[in-house]
C-alpha positions as CSV (number, residue, x, y, z in Angstrom):
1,X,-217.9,62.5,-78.6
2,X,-216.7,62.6,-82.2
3,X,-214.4,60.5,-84.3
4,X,-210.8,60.1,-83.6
5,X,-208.7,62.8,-86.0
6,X,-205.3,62.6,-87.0
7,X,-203.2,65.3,-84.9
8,X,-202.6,67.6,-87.9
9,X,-206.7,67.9,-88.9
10,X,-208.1,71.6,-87.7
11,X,-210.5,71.6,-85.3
12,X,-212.6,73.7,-87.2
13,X,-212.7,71.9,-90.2
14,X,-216.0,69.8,-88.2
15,X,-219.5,70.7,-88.5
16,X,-219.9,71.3,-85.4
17,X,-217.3,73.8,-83.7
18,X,-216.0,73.6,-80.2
19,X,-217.1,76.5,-78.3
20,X,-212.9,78.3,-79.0
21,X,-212.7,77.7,-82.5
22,X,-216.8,78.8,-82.8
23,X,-215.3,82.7,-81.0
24,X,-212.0,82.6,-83.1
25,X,-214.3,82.0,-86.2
26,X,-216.7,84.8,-85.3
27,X,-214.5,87.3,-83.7
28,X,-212.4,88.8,-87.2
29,X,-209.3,87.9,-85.3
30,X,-208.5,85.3,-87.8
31,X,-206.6,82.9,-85.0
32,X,-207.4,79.5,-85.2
33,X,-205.3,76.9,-83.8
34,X,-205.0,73.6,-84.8
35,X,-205.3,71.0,-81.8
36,X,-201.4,70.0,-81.7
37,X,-200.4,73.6,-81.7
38,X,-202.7,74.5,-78.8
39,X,-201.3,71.4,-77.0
40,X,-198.0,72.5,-77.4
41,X,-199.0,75.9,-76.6
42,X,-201.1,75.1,-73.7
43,X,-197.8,73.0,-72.1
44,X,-195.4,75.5,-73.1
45,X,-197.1,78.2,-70.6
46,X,-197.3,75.2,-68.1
47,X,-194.4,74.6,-68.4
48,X,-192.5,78.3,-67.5
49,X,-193.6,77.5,-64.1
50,X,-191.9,74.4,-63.5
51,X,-189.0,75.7,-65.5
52,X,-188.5,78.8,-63.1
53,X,-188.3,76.0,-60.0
54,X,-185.8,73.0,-61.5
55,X,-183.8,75.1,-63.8
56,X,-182.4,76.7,-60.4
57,X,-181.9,73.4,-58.7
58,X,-177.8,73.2,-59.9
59,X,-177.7,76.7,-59.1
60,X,-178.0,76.6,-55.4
61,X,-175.0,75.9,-53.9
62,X,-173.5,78.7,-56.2
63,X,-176.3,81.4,-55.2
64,X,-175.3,79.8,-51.4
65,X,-171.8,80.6,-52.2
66,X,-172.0,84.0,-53.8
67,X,-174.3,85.4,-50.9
68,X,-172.3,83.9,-47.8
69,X,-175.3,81.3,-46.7
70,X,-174.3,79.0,-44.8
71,X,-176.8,77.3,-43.5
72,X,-177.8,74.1,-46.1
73,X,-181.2,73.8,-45.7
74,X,-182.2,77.8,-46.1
75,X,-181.0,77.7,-49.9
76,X,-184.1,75.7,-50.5
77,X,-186.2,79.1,-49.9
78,X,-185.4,79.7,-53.5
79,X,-187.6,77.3,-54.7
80,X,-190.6,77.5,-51.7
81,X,-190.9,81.2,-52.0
82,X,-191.5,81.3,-55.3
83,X,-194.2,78.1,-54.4
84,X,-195.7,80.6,-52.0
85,X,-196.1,83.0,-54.2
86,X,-197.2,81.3,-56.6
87,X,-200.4,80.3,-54.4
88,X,-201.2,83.5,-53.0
89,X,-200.9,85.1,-57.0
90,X,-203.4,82.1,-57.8
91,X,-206.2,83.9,-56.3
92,X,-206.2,86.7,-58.8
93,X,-206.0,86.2,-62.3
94,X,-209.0,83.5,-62.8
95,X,-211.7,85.8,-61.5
96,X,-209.6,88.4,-64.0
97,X,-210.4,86.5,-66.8
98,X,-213.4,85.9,-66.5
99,X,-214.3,89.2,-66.8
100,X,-211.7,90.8,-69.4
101,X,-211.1,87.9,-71.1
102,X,-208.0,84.8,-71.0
103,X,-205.9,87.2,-73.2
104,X,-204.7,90.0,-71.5
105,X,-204.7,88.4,-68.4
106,X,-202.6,85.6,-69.8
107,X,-200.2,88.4,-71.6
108,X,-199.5,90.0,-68.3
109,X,-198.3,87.1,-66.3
110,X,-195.8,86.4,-68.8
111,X,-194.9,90.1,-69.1
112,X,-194.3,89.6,-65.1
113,X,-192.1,86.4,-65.8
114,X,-189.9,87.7,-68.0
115,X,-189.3,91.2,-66.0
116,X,-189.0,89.7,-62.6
117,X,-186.7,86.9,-64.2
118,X,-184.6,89.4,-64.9
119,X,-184.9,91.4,-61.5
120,X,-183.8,87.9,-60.1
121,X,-180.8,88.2,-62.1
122,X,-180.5,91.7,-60.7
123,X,-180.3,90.8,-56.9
124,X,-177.9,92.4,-54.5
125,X,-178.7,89.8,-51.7
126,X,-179.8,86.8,-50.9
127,X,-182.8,88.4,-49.6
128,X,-183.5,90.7,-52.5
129,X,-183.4,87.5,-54.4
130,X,-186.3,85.8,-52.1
131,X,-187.7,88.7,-52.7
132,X,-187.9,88.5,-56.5
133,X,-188.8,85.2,-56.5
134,X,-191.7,86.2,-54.3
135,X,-192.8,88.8,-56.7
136,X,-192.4,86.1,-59.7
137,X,-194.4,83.7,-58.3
138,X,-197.0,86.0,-57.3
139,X,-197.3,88.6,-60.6
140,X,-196.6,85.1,-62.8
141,X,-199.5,82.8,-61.4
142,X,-201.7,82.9,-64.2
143,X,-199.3,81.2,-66.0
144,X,-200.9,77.9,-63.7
145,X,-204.5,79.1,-63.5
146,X,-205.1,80.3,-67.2
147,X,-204.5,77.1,-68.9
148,X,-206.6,74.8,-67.0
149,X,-209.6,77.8,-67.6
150,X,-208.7,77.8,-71.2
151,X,-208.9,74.1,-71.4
152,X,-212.1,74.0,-69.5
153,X,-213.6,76.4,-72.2
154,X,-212.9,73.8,-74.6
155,X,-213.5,70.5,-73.6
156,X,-214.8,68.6,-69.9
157,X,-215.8,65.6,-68.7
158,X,-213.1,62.6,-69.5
159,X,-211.9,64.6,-72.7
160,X,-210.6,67.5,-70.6
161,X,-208.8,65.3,-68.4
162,X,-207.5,62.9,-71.8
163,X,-206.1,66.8,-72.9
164,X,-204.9,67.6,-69.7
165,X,-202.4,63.9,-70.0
166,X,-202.0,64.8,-73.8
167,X,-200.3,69.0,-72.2
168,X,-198.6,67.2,-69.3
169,X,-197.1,65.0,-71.7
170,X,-195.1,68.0,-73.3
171,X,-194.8,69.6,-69.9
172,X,-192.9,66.5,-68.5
173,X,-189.9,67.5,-70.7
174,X,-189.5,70.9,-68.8
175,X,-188.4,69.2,-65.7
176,X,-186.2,66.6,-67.1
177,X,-184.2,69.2,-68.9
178,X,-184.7,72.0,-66.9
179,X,-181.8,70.9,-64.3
180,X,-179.3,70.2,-67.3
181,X,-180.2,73.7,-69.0
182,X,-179.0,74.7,-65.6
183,X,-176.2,72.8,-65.1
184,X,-175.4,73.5,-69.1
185,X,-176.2,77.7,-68.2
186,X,-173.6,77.2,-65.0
187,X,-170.8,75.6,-66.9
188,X,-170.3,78.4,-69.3
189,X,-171.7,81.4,-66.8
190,X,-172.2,82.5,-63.3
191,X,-176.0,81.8,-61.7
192,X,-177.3,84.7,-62.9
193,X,-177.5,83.9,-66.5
194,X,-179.4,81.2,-65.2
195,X,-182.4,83.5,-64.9
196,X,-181.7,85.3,-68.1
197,X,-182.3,82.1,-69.9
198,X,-185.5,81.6,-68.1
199,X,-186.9,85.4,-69.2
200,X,-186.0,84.4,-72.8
201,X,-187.6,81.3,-73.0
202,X,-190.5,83.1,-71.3
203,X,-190.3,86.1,-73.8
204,X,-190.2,83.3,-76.6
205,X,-193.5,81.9,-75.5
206,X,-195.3,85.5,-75.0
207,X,-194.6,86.2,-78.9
208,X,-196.2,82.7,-79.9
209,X,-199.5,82.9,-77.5
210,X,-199.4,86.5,-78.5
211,X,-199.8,85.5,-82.5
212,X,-201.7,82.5,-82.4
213,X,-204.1,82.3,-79.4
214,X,-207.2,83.3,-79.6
215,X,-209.7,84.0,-77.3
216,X,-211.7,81.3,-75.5
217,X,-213.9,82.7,-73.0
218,X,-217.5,83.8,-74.9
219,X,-219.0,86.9,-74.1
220,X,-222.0,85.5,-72.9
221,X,-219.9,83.7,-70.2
222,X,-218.1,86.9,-68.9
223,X,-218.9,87.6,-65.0
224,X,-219.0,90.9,-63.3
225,X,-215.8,92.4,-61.2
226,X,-217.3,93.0,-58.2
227,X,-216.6,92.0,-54.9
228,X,-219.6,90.2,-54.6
229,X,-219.2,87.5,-57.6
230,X,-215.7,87.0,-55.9
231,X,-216.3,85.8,-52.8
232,X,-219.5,83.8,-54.0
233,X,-216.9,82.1,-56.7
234,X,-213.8,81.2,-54.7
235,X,-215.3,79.4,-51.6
236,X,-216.9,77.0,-53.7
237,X,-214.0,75.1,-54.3
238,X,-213.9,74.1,-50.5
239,X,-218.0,74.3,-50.1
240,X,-218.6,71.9,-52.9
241,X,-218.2,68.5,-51.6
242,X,-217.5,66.6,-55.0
243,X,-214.6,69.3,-55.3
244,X,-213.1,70.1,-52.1
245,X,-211.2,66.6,-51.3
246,X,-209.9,66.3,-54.6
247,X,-208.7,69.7,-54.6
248,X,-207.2,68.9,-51.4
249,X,-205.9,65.7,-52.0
250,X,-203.8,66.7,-54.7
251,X,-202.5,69.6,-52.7
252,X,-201.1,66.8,-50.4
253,X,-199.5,64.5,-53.1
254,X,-198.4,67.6,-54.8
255,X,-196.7,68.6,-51.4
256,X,-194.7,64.9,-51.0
257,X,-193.5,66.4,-54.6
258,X,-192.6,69.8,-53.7
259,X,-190.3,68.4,-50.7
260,X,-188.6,65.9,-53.4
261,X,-188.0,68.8,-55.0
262,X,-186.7,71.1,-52.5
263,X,-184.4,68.4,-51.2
264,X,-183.5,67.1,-54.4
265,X,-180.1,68.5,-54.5
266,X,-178.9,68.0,-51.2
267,X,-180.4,64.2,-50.9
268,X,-178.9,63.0,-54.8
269,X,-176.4,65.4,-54.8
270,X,-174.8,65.7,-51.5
271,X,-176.4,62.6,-49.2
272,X,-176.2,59.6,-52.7
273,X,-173.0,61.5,-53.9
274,X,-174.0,61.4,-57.1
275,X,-172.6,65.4,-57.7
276,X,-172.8,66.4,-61.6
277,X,-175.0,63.1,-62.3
278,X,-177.6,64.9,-60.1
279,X,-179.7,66.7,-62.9
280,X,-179.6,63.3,-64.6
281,X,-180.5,61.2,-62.0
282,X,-183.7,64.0,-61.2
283,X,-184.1,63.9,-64.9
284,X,-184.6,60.3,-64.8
285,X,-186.9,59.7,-62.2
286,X,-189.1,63.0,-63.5
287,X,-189.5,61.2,-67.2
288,X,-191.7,58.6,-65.6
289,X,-194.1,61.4,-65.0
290,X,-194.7,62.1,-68.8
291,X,-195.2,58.4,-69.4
292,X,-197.6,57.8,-67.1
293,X,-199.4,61.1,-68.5
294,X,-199.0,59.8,-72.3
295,X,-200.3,56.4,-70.8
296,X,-203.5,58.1,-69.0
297,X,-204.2,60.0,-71.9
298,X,-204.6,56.5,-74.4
299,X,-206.8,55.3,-71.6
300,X,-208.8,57.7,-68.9
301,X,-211.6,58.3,-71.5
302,X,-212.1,54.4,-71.9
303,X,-211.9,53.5,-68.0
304,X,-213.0,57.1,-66.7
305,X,-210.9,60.0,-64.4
306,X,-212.3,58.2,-61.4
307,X,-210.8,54.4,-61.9
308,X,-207.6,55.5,-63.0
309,X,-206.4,58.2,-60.2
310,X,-208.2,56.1,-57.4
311,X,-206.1,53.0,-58.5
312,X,-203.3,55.0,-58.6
313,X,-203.6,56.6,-55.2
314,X,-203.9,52.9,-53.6
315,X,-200.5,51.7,-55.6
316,X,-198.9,55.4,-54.6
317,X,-199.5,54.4,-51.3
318,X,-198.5,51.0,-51.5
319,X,-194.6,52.0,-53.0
320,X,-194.5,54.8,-50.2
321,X,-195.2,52.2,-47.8
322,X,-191.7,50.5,-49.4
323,X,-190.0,54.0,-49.2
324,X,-190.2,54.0,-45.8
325,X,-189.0,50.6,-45.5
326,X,-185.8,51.3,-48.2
327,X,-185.2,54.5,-45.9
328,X,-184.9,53.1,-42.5
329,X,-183.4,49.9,-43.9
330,X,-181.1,50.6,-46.3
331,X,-181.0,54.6,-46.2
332,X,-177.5,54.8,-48.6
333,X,-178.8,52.9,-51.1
334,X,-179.4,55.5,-54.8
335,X,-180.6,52.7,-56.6
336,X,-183.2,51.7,-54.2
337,X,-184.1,55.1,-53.9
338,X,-184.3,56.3,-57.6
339,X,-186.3,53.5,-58.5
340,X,-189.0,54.2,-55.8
341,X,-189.4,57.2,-56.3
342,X,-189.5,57.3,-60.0
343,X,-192.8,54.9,-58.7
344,X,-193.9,57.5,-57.3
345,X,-194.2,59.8,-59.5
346,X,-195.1,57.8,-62.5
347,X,-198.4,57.1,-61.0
348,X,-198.6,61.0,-60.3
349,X,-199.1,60.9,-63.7
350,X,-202.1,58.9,-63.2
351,X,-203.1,61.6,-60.5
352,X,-202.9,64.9,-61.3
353,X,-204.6,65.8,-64.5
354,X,-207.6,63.5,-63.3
355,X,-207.7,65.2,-60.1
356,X,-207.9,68.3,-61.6
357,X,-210.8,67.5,-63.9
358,X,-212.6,66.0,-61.8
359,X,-212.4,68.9,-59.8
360,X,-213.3,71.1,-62.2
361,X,-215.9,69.4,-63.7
362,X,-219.0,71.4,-61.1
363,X,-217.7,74.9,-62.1
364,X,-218.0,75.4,-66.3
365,X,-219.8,79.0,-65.6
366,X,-217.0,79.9,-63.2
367,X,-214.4,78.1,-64.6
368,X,-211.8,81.2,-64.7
369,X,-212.9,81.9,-61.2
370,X,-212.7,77.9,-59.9
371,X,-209.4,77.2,-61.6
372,X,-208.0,80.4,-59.7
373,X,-209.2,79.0,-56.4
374,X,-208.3,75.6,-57.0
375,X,-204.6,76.4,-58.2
376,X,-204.3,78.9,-54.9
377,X,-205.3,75.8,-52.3
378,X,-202.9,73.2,-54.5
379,X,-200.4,75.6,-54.5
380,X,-200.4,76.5,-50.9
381,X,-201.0,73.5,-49.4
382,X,-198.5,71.7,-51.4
383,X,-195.8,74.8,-50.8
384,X,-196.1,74.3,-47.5
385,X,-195.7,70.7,-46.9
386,X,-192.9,71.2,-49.3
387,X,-190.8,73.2,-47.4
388,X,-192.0,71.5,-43.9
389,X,-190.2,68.4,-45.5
390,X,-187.7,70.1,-46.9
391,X,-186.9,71.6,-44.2
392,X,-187.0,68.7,-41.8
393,X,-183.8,67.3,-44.1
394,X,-181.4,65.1,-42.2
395,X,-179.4,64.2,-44.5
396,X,-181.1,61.0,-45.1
397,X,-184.6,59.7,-47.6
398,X,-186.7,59.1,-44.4
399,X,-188.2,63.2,-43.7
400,X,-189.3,62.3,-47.6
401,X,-190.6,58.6,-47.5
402,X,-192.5,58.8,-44.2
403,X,-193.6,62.6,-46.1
404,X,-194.8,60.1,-49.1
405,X,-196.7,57.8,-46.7
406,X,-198.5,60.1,-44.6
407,X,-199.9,62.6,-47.3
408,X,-201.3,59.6,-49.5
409,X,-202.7,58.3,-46.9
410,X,-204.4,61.1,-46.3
411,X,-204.8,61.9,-49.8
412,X,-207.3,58.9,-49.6
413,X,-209.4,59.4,-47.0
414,X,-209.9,63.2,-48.9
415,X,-210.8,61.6,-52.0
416,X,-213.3,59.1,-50.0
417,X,-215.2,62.0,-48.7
418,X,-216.1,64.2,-51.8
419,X,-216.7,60.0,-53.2
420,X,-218.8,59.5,-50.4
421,X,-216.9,56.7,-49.5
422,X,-217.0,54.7,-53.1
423,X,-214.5,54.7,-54.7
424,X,-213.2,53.3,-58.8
425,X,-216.7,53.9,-59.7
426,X,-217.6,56.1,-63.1
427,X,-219.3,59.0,-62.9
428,X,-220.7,60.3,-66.0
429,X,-221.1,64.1,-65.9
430,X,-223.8,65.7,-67.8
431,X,-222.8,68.2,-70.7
432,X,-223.7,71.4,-70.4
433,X,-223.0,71.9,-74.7
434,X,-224.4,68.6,-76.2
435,X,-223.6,69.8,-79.5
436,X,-220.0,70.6,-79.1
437,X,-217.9,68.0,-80.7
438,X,-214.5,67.5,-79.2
439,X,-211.6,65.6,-81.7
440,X,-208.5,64.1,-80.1
């Protein structure tokens, strides 16, 4: 582990080259990035994702309203059919690249994001739209599986998951703004536009990754495109204990998330009357989620991925535990509510890029193939609990706190399997490139 480095210092200008910059050195394409840029870069594909689902949340009622849906709860299909999709699509472009490469296969999903983005704006129905978003979850996905591959070619151990809190940092801003872009979008423009902004931001981001990324997967660590190196690369995520409950943990937690989400509008919106406050309020409690991921960044490499998500687990079930309580007690209440739940996901923060890591950490020949398989059972575990609880919506908090509760809980138990029942114990993992310096 090398020397701390100021921000603006080149990776490359080391001794000893990470295995990216070592390719981009080698390779004549002349693109090297320096690490703040590939942060930023890194978080700005992240972040389309996340920007296609709360940039939509003020936009609901008005895509309700031009296509005659009248029942409240079925607008949330917006959001958890493009979840779906998303998790099905997840499945494909890891084992994609690693055998072409994380370029192209990284150019086309945001090729896909920006066309279907547009096709959403294009819908003639409420079900053409569902459809669309379908299609721009599904073609898109790589815009969720390539970063964490890219990342793994880079770095593992604790420093992956101190990057990973370093990218989510910059990815937290996308869902605290996203809602006012929205809200900014609908004030001058119908809903559609909405999705126009989305494909130019997502056009913006395919010209930068397009000029400055290079190439992170070696040659040497290509795999074959056969049928056979699939299905003996995606089962391992469930077949590998020290994997699977992570994976599956975080698909739960993740879930509790999703079902905030997808009754965001309705609950602060409609059920709090907070109206246009809502994308500040959502704003609000989403912010804690960047500053619990710039707090896990400063200290997961000194206390290890393990100590820090397992404590936060415990304390994440802990303020769910007082969810439920705030609901059935006190159900009206936004400022019990906004405070818990801000809880809540601050120590998400704490969760998911340690999860992740960890997760990862069994698969650096595979890791294209791993991230892909990983991403598909997060994703569709955590869409579906999502719109279970979204759709269980009474127009109170307690479908969502006793949602909280239960997949902690669980969460838990998960993680205490691939632990073997130990848990805020550090594991150190063996590097597979001894020599490779990392700087941070």
């Amino acid at each position: 582990m090398g020397m701390a480095a100021p921000m603006s210092e080149p990776i490359t200008t080391a001794p000893a080259l990470d295995r990216a910059d070592a390719l981009a050195a080698s390779d004549g394409s002349g693109k090297v990035l320096r690490r703040g840029e590939f942060v930023a870069l890194m978080a700005a594909v992240m972040s389309l994702g996340a920007l296609a689902i709360d940039a939509m949340l003020p936009a609901l009622d008005a895509i309700a309203a031009d296509f005659g849906v009248t029942d409240p709860n079925r607008r949330q299909f917006v959001i958890g059919i493009f979840l779906i999709g998303s998790a099905v699509g997840c499945l494909i472009p890891g084992s994609l690249s690693d055998r072409f490469g994380r370029r192209p296969v990284l150019f086309f999903a945001l090729g896909a994001y920006v066309v279907t983005a547009l096709a959403c704006a294009a819908a003639w129905s409420f079900d053409a739209l569902l459809g669309m978003r379908a299609a721009m979850g599904l073609l898109a996905a790589g815009l969720g599986v390539l970063p964490g591959a890219i990342i793994r070619d880079r770095y593992e151990g604790d420093a992956m998951a101190r990057l990973m809190s370093t990218i989510f940092i910059v990815f937290m801003v996308v869902p605290v703004l996203a809602p006012s872009v929205g809200q900014a979008v609908l004030a001058v423009a119908p809903w559609r536009w909405v999705f126009v902004t989305v494909a130019a931001l997502g056009a913006l981001v395919l010209l930068w990754a397009w000029a400055r990324l290079p190439e992170t997967l070696a040659h040497a660590d290509r795999q074959p495109l056969d049928l056979k190196s699939v299905a003996h690369n995606l089962p391992l995520t469930f077949t590998t204990r020290a994997a699977a409950g992570y994976v599956l943990g975080a698909g739960l937690t993740f879930g509790a998330m999703f079902g905030y989400i997808n009754s965001a509008q309705q609950l602060i919106g409609e059920h709090f009357g907070a109206g246009d406050a809502f994308p500040i309020i959502f704003g609000a409690t989403a912010s804690t989620l960047a500053v619990s991921s710039f707090a896990n960044s400063r200290i997961v490499e000194r206390y290890g991925a393990r100590r820090v998500s397992h404590t936060a687990l415990v304390v994440f079930i802990g303020v769910s535990a007082l969810q439920v309580a705030a609901a059935f007690l006190d159900g009206d209440n936004l400022w019990l509510f906004a405070p818990l739940m801000s809880a809540n996901l601050c120590l998400l923060g704490f969760m998911g890029a340690n999860f992740g890591s960890i997760a990862m950490q069994p698969f650096s020949a595979t890791a294209g193939a791993a991230s892909s398989a990983q991403s598909f059972v997060r994703m569709l575990l955590g869409a579906g609990v999502g719109i279970a609880i979204g759709q269980a919506y009474d127009d109170s908090a307690r479908p969502l706190a006793l949602a909280l509760l239960l997949c902690s809980f669980a969460s838990l138990l998960l993680v205490l399997f691939s632990e073997r029942g130990r848990l805020f114990h550090r594991r150190y993992e063996q590097r597979k490139f001894p020599a490779m310096q990392e700087y941070h």
